[in-house]
Structures are given as C-alpha cells and as structure tokens.
N, C-alpha and C positions, 0 to 999 in steps of 0.2 A: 672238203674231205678229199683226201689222194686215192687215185685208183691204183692198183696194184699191180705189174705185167709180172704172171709169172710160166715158166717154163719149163715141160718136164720132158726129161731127153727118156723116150722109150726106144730103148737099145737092147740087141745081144750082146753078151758077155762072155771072154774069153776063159776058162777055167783052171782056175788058179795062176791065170799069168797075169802079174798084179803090172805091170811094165806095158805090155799091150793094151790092156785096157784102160789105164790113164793116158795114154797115146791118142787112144783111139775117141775116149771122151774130152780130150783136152779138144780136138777140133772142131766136135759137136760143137763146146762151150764158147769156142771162138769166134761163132757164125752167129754170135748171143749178143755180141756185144755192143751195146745202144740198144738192147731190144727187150731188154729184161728190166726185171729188179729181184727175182729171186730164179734159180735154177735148181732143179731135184734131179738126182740119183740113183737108181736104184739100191734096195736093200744089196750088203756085200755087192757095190757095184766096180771093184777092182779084184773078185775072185769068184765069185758066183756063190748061192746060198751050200754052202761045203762045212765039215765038221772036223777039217784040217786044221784047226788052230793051233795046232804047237808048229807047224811049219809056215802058218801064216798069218799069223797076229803080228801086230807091230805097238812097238811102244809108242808111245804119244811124241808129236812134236818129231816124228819120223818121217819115208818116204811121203805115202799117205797122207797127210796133213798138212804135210810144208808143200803141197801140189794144190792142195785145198784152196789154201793161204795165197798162192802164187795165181790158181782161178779167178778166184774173186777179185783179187786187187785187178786185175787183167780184164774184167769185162764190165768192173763197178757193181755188183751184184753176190747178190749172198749165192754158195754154193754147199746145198744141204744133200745128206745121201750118207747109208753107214757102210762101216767096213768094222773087221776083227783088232780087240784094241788088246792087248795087256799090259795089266796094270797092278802095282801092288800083291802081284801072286797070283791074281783072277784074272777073264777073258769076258769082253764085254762085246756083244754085238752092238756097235756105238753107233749114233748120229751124232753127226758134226754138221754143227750152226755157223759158217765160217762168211764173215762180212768181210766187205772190203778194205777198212781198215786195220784187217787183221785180228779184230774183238772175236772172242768165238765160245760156244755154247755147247753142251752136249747132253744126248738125252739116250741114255743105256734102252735096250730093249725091257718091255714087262714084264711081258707073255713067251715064255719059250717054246717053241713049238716043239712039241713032245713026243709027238708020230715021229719023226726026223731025227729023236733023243738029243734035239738042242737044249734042252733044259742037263744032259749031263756035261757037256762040252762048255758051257760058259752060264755065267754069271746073271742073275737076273737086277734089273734098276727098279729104286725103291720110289724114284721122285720124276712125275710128270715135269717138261717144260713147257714153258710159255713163253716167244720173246717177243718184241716188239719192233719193229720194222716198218723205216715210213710211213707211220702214224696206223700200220696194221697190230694187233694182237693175232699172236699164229701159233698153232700147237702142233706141232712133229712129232707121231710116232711111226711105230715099224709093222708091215707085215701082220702077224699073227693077232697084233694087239685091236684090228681091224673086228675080230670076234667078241670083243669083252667092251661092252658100250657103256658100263660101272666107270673105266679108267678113264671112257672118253667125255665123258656129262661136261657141257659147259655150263657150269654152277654162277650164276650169273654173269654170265654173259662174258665172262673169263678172253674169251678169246672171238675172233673176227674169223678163223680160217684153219681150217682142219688139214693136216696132211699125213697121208702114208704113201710110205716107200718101201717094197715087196718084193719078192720073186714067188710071184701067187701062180702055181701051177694049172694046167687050163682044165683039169680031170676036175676041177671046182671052182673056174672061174663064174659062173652061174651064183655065188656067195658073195664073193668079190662086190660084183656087180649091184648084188640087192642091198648088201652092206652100207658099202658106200652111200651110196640113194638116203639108206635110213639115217648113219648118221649125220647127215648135211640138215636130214626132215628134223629128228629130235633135237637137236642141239642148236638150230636155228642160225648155222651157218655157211658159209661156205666152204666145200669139202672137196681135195682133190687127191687121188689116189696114184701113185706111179707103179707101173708093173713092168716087169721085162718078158724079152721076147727070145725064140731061141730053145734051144735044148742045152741040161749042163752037163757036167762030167758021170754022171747016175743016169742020166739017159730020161728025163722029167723034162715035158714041154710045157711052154710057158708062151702063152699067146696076148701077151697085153692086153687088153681093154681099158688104158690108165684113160681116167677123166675127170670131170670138175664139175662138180656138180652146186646147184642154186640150195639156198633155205627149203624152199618151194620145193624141191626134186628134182629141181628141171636140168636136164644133160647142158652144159653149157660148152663142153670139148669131147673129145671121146676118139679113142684111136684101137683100131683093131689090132692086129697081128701083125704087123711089118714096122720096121723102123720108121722114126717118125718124131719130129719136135713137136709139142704143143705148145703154143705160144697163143695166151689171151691175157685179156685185161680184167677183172674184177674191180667192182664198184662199189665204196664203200658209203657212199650215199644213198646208193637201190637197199644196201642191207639194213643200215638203218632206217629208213621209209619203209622195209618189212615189218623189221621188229617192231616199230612205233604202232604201226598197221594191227597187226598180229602178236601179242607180248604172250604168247606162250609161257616163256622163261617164269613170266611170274608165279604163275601155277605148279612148279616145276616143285618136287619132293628133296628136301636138304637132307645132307648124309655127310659122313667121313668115311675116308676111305683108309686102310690101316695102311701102315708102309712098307711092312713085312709080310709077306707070304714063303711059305714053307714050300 
C-alpha cells in the first residue's frame, strides 16, 4: 500500500488581487517539488472569501486554471484549492482537482454560508466528489460544508482521506477545530483541514489551525497562526490495520442523500 505526502500551504491572502496571489503561491508551490503528491489551497485562495463575483469570477480554462494546470505539471502533484467560477449564467465557489497530467476534477461548494449571504451571490453543487490518486480515495470539500457531517458520511468506506479548504474565521475557530477531530472519528478516516491566516478586505481574522487529523482523533500536523507549510506523509496501511481492527463502518446507518436542496 502507498503512503501519501501531502501538503497544505497555510497562507495570508491578498484581497482581490488575483495576480499577487498566484505569485505569491506559485513560490510556496515550488519549494514542493519532490516533496509532495498532493498540495491544498485555501478556499477563494487567489481573492480572499469576498462576494465580488461579478468583478471576479473567471470562466473556466481561464487565468486561474491554466495556473493550476501549469502547478502541477511543475512540481508532479496534484494542486486542489477553490476560487470563483462562472459558468453557464451561475457562479460557482469551485474546487479544482488539477493532476499533473493536466486530468482535472471539480467539486462546486454545498453549503453556502449564509451569515455572509453566500448563498445569494453563487450557486450551490448538487454532487459530492471522490477521486482517486496513487492508490488513495480522497474527498474535497469547502469550508462551511465542514458543519453538515450528512454530506460527509463515508458510506462504506467510500473514501481514505477527507479534505477541507476554508477561510474559517478565528471568532470560531474553536468549531473548526472540534469538527474536524469528529469527522476524521466518525467517518474512520483520515481528515485534513486547510485554513488561512491574515485579515481580508471586511476586516475578519483568521488564524489557521489547518491540521490532519488520524481515524483515532489523533493530531497528526497542526499549525497555528503564522504562515507555514505542512508537509506529512499518511499511511495507508496503519488505516487499514484500523479499520480491520475497529470496523465501525459496518455498524454505520445507510441513507440517501437527495441532490436538490432549496
């Protein structure tokens, strides 16, 4: 079974300067290379969590993307992290799955945060991703979706490795924190969280605590409030020697989840 190295650049973000901040992550990304196999982003991590979309959304296979594309081939590692998409008439707070071969995957936001009136500003996604990557199963979502542990259930064993990528404010970073924890515990995986750090353009700080957390609970990375890569490796032989251990999962309540929400 392959171990996994994966890597989550906890950064301040420049706001609304989509040109700075790809600058400024493209170097992080390049101190990665031979040292990865997957790199996270934060949520809107080329404008800050903002409800600018008409002056900052980008069509697909745009700046954004073709930077993505050009990452990853450049340091052999996948480079996941969402920004503001439009598409077809809507605005999508998107994650982009973007592998080195240029193959790439996206996974729209669920949950729109509502406090924030993200839910009037863009578009909500009706379908969970799951991809697969050197012999891992990995599930990507965003920020708010961090709340709702219905969207995150790994219904048999779906997936190896849970991620979110956020710009979780520190007035509730204490949620963050417990969330995460739990769902690494229920879902019997391995769970890593990316948060940013920094104040944005609304004047909202945001002190990291992105980490990685075991099946078990156990903190396996964890970085406070200052810039900072995480770079570890995950074991995908310790997880199954859990699960084998411990099969929870069998026990586990089966459900459907509708794919429309109002």
């Amino acid at each position: 079974m392959q171990d996994l190295r994966i890597s989550l650049v906890q950064s301040d973000v420049h706001w609304h300067e989509i040109g700075a901040n790809l600058a400024t992550y493209e170097e992080k990304i390049w101190s990665l290379k031979g040292k990865t196999d997957l790199v996270l982003l934060p949520e809107m991590f080329q404008t800050g969590f903002s409800m600018q979309n008409t002056e900052l959304a980008e069509p697909m296979n745009f700046t954004t993307f073709k930077w993505m594309k050009q990452m990853a081939l450049q340091v052999d590692a996948v480079i996941a992290g969402s920004f503001m998409v439009k598409e077809e008439g809507k605005v999508f707070n998107r994650l982009i799955w973007m592998q080195p071969n240029g193959e790439w995957q996206k996974y729209d936001k669920r949950h729109l945060f509502r406090m924030a009136d993200e839910h009037d500003h863009f578009d909500f996604g009706t379908e969970r991703l799951i991809v697969e990557w050197r012999g891992w199963k990995i599930c990507p979502m965003v920020c708010y979706d961090l709340r709702f542990p219905v969207w995150a259930r790994n219904r048999n064993l779906e997936y190896d490795l849970l991620l979110y990528v956020a710009n979780w404010p520190a007035v509730r970073v204490n949620a963050w924190d417990a969330l995460l924890k739990a769902r690494a515990i229920e879902n019997v995986s391995y769970t890593a969280g990316l948060n940013r750090v920094g104040a944005d353009g609304n004047g909202i700080e945001y002190n990291g605590h992105s980490g990685v957390y075991s099946p078990k609970g156990e903190t396996l990375a964890f970085s406070d409030s200052e810039e900072e890569i995480i770079t570890l490796t995950l074991s995908l032989e310790e997880l199954d020697h859990f699960r084998t251990k411990f099969p929870a999962h069998l026990d586990a309540d089966d459900f459907e989840i509708k794919k429309n929400v109002s």
